[in-house]
N, CA and C of each residue as an Amber inpcrd file, in Angstrom:
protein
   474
 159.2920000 109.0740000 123.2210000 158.3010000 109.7350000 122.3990000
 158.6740000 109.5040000 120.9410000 157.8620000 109.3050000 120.0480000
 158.4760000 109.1740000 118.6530000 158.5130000 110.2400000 117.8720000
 158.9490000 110.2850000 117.2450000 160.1150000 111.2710000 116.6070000
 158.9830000 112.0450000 115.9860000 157.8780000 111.9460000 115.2920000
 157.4700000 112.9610000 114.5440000 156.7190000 113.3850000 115.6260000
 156.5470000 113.4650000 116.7280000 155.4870000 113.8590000 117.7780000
 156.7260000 114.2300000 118.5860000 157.6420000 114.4000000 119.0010000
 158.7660000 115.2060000 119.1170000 159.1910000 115.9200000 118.7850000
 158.7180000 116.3040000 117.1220000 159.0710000 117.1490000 116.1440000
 158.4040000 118.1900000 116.6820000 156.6810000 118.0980000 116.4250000
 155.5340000 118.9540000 116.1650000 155.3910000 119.5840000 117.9630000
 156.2010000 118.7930000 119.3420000 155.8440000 119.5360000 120.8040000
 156.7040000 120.5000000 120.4420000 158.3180000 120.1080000 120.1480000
 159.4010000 120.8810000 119.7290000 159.0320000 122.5800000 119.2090000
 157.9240000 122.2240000 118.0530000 157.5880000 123.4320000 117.2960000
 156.4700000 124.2730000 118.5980000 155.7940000 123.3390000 118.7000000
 154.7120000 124.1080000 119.5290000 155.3300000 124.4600000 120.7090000
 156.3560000 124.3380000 121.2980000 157.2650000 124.9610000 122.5450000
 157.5060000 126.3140000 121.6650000 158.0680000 126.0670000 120.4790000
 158.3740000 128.0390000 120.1480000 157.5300000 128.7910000 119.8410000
 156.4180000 128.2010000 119.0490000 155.0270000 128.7630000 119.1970000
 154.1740000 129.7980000 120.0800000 154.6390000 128.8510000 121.8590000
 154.4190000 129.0050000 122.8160000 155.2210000 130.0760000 123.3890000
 156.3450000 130.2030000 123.1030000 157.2340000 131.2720000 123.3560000
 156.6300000 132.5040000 122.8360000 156.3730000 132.5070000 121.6930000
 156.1660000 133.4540000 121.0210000 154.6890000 134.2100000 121.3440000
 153.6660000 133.2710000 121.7430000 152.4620000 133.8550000 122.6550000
 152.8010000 134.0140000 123.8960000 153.5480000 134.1300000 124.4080000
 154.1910000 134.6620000 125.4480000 154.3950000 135.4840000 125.5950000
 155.3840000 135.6150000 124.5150000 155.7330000 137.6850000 124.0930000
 155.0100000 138.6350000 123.2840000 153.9850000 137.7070000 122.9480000
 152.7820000 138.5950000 122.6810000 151.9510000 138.8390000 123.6790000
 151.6640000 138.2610000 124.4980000 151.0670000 138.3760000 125.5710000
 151.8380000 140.0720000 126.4600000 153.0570000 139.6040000 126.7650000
 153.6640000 140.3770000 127.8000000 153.5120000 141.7090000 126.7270000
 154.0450000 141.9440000 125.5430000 153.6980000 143.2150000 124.3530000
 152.5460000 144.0560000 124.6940000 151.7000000 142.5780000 124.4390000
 150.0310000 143.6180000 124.7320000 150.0160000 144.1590000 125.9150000
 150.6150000 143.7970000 127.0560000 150.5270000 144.0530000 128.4520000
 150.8940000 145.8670000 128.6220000 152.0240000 144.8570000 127.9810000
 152.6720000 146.3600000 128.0620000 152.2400000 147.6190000 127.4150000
 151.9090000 146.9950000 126.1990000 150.9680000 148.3650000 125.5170000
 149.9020000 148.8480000 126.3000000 148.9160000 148.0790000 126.6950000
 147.5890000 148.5590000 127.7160000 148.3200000 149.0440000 128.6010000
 149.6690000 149.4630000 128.8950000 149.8960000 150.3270000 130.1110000
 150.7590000 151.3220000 129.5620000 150.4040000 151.6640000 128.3330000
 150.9100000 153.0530000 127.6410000 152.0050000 152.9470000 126.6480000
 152.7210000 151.8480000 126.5890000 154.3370000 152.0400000 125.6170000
 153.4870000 152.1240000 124.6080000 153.9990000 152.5940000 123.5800000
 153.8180000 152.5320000 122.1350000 153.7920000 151.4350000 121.1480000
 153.6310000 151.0190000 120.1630000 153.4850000 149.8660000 119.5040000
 155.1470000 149.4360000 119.0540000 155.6280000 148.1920000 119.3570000
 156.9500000 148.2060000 119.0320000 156.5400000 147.3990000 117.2910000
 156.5610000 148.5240000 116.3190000 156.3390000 147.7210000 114.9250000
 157.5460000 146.6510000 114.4060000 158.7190000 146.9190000 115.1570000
 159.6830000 145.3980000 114.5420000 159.4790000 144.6210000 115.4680000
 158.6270000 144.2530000 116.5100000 158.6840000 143.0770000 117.2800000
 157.1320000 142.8650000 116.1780000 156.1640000 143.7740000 116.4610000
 155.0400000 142.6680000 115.8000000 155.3970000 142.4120000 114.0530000
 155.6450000 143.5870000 113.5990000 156.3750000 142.7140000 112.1480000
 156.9790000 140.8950000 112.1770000 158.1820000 140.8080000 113.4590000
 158.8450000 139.4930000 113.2890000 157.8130000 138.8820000 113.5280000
 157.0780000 138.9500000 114.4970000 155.9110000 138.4100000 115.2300000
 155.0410000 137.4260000 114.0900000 154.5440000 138.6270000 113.4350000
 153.4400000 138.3570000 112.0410000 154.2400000 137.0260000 110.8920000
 155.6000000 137.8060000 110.9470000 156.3190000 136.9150000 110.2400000
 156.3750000 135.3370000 110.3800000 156.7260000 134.9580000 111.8540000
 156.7360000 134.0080000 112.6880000 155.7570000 133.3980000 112.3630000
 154.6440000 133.8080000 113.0660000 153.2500000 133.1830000 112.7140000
 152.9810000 132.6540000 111.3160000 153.0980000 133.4990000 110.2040000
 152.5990000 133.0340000 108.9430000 153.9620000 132.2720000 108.2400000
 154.4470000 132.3190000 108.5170000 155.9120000 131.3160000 108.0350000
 156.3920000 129.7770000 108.7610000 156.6700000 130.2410000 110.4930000
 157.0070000 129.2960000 111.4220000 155.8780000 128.5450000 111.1670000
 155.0240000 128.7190000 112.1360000 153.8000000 128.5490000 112.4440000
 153.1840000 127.8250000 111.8190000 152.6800000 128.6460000 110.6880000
 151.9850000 128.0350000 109.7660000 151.8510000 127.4330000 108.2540000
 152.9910000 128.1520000 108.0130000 153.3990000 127.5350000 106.7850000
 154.0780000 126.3340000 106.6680000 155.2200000 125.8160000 107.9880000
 156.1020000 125.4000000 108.7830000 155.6560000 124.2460000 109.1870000
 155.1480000 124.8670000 110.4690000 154.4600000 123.7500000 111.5400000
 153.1500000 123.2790000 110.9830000 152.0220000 124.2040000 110.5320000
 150.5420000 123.6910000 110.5600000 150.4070000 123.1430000 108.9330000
 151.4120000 123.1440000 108.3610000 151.2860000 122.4780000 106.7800000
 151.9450000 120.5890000 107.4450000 152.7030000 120.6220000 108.6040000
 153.2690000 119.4720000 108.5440000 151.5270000 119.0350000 109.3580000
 150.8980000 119.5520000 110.6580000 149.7080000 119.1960000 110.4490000
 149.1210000 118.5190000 109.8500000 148.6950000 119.8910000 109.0290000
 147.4300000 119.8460000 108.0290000 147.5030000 119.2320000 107.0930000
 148.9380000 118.9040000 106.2680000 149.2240000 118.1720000 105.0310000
 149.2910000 116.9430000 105.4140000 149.5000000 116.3800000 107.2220000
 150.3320000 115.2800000 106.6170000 149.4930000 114.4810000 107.7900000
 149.5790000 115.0330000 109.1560000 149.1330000 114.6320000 110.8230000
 147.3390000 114.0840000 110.3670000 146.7240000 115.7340000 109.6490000
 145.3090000 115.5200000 109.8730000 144.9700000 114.6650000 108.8560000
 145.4230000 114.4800000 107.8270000 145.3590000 113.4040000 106.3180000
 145.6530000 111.7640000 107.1670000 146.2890000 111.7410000 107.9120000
 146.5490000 110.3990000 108.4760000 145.2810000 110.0330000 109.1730000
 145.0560000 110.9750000 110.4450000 144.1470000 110.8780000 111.2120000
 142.6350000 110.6410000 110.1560000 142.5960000 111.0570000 109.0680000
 140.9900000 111.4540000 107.9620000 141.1140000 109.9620000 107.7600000
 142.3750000 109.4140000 107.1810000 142.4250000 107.7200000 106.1800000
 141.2960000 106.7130000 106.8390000 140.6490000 106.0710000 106.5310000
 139.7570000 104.9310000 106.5630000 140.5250000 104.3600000 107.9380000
 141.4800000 103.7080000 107.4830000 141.8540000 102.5500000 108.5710000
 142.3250000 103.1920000 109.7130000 142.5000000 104.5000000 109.8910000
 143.0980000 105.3500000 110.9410000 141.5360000 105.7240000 111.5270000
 140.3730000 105.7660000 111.1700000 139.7790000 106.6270000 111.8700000
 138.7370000 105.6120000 112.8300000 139.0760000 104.0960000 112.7570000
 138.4250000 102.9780000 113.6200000 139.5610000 103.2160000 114.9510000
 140.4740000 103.9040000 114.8920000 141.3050000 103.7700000 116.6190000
 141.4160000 104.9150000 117.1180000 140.5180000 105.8830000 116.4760000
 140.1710000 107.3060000 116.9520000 138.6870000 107.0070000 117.9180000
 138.5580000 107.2210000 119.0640000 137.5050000 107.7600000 119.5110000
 136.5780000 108.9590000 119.6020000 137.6820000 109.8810000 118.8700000
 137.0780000 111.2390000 118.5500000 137.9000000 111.2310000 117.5160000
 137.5310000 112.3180000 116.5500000 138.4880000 113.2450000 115.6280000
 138.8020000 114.6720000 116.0210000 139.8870000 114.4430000 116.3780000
 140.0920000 116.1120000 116.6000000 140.6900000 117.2240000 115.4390000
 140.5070000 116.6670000 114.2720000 140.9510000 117.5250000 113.1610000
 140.2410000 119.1950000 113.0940000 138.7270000 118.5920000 113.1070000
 138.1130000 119.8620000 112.6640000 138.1680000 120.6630000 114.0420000
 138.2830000 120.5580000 115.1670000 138.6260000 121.7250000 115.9680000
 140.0850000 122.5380000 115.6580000 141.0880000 121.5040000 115.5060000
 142.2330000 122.0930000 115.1880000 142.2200000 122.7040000 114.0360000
 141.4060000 122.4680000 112.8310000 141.4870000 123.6220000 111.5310000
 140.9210000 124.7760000 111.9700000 139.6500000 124.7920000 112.9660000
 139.0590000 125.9180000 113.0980000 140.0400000 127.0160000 114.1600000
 140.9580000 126.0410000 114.6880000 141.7980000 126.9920000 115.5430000
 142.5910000 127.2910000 114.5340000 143.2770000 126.9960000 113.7060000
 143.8900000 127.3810000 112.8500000 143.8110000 128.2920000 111.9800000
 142.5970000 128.6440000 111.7730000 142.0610000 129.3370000 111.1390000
 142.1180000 130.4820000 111.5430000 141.3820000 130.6410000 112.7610000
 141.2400000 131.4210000 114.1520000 142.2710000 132.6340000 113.7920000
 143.0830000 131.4770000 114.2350000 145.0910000 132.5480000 114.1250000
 144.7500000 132.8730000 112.8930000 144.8970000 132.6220000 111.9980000
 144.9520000 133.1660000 110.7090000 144.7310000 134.7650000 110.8030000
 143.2460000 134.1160000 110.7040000 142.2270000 135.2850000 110.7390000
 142.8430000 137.0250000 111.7620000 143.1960000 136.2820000 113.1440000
 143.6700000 137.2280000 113.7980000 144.9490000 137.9820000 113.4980000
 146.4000000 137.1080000 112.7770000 147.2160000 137.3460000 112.0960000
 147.1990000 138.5820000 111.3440000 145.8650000 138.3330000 110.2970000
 145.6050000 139.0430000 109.3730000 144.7970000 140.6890000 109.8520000
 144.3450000 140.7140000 111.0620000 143.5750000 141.6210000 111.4970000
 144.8290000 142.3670000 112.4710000 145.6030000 141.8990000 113.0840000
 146.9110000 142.6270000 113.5960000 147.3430000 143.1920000 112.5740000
 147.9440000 142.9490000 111.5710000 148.6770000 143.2750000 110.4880000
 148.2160000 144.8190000 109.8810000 146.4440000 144.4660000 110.2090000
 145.6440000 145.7720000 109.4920000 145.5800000 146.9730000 110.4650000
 145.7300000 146.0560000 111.8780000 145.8690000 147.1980000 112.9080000
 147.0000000 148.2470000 113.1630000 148.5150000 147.3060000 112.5590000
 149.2470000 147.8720000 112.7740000 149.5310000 148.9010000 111.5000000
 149.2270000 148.5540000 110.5060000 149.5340000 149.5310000 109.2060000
 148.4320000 150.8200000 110.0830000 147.2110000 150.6460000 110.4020000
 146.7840000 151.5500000 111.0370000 147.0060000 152.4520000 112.3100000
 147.9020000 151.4220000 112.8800000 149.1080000 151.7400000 113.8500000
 147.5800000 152.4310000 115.1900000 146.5410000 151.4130000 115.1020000
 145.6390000 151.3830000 115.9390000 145.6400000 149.7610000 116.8640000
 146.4660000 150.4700000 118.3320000 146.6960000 150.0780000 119.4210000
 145.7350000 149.1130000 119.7350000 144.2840000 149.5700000 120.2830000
 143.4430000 148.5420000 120.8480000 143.2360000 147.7430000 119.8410000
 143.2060000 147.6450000 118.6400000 142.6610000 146.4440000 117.6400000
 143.5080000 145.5870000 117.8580000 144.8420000 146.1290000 117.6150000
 145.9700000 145.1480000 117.3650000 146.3820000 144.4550000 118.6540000
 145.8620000 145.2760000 120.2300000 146.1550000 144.1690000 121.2250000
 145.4110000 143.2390000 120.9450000 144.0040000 143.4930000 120.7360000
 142.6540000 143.0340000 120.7190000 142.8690000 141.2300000 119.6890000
 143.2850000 141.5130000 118.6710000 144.1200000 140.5470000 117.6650000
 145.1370000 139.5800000 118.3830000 146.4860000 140.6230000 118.4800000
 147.0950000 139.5980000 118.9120000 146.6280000 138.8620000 120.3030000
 145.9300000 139.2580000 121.1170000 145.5810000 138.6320000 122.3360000
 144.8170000 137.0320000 121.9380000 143.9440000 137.4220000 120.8620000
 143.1320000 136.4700000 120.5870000 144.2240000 135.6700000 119.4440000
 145.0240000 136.0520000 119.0860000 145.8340000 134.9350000 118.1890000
 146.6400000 134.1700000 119.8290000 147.2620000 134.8600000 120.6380000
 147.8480000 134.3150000 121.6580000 147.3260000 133.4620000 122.7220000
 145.3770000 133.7250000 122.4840000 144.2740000 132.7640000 123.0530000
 144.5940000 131.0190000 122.3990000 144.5550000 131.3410000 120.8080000
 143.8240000 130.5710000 119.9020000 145.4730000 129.4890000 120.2330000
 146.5860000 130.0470000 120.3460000 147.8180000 129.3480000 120.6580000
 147.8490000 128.9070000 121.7440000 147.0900000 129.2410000 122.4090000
 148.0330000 128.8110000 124.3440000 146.8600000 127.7900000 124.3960000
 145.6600000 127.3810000 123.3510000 144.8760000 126.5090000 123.5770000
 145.8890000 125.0490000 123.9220000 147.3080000 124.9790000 122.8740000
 148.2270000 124.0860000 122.8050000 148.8620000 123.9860000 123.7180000
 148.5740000 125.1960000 125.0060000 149.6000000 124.8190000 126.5270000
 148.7290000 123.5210000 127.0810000 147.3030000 123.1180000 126.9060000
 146.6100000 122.3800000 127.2340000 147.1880000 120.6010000 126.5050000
 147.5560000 120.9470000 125.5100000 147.7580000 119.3250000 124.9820000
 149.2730000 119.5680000 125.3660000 150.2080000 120.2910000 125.4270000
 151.4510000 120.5430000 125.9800000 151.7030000 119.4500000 127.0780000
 150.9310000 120.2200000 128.1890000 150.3940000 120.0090000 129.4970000
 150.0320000 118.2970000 129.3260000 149.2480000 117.6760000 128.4380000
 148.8210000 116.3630000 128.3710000 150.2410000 115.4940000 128.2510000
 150.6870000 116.0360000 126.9570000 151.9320000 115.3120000 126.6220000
 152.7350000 115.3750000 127.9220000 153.1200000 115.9460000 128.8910000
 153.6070000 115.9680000 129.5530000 153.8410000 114.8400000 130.4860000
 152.1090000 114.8430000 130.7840000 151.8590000 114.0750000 131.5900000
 152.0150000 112.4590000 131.1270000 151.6090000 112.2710000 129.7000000
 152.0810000 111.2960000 129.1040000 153.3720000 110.8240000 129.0960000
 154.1090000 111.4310000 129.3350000 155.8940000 111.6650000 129.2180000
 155.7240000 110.6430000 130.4680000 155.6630000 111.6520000 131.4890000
 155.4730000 111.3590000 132.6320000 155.3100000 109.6360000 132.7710000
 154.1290000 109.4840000 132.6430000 153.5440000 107.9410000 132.4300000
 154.5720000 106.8660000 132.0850000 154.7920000 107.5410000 130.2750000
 155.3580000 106.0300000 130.0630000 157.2600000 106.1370000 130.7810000
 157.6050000 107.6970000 131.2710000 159.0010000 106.9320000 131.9630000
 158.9330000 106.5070000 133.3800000 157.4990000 106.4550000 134.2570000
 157.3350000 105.3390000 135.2170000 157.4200000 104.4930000 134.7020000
 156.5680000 103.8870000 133.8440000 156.4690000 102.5150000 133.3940000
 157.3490000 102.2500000 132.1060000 158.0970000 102.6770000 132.2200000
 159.3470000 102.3720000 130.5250000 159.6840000 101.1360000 131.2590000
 159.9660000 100.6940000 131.6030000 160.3390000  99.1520000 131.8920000
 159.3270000  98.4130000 131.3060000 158.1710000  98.2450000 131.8700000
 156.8460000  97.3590000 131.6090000 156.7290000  97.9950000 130.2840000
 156.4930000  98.8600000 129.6680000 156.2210000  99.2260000 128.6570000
 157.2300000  98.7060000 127.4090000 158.4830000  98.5640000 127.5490000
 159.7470000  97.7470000 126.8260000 159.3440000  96.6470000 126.5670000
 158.9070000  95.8890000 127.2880000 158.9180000  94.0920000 127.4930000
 157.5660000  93.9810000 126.7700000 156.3160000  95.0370000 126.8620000
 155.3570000  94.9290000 125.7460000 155.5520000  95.2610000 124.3260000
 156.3610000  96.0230000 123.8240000 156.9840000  96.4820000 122.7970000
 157.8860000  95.0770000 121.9120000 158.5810000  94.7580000 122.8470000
 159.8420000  93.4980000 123.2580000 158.5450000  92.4870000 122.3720000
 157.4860000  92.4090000 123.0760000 156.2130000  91.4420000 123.0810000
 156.0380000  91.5680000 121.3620000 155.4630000  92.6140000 121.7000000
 154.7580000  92.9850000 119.8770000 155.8080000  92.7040000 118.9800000
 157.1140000  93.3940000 119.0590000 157.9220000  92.9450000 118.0430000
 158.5650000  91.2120000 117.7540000 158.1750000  90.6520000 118.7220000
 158.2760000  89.0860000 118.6300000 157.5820000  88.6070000 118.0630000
 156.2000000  88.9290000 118.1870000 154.3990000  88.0610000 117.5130000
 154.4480000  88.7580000 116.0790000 155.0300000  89.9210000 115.8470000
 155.0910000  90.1460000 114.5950000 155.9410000  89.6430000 113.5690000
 156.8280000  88.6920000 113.8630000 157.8600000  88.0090000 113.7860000
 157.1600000  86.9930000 113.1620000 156.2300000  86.5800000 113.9270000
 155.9010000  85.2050000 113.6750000 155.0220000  84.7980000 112.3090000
């Protein structure tokens, strides 16, 4: 896998962690515990720092600007930028509406929030899940796949 797409599964594995334990939080709240305010504090933190300041600036600054360039967008069959800003956003948005729930220290909003920030994330168990399978792929075929590589870097030679 190459390294900057190693980087960005890397991030989205803790990402993923972290809608996880938002997930199991809310669970737990809809069955009566109380709001744990230093888990969603780190939580909030995570999100608008890790997340997004972190992870979705290397994105947004750098992934979706490549994917936009002229000569990049003839080997795209789709663009998937603008779904991913609008998910991005998404979280934001929900980020920001937990945050208000919890200063209000009103339970159903703030499951209600984080559930849907932990929606708008686990959309990434789906391309997770792809990469995977991609993984998968090229270490059947890493042999055949070498000797084409092997290939290209020879003709480029020339």
């Amino acid at each position: 896998m190459e390294q900057t797409t190693k980087i960005l599964v890397d991030e989205h594995k803790n990402i993923l962690k972290l809608a996880d334990a938002l997930e199991r939080e809310c669970n737990a709240i809809n069955k009566g515990k109380n709001i744990d305010e230093n888990f969603f504090k780190k939580a909030v933190d995570f999100i608008r720092n890790y997340a997004d300041k972190f992870h979705h600036a290397k994105e947004e600054d750098i992934l979706f600007k490549e994917f936009c360039k002229d000569e990049n967008k003839q080997d795209l069959h789709c663009n998937p930028v603008e779904q991913m800003m609008y998910e991005h956003n998404l979280g934001r948005d929900a980020v920001k509406r937990m945050e208000e729930a919890m200063k209000d220290k009103n339970k159903t909003r703030l499951v209600e929030n984080a559930e849907k920030m932990s929606e708008s994330v686990l959309n990434k168990k789906i391309q997770e899940s792809m990469l995977k399978k991609f993984e998968k792929i090229a270490e059947q075929r890493s042999n055949e796949v070498k000797e084409y590589i092997l290939f290209i870097k020879e003709i480029q030679k020339k």
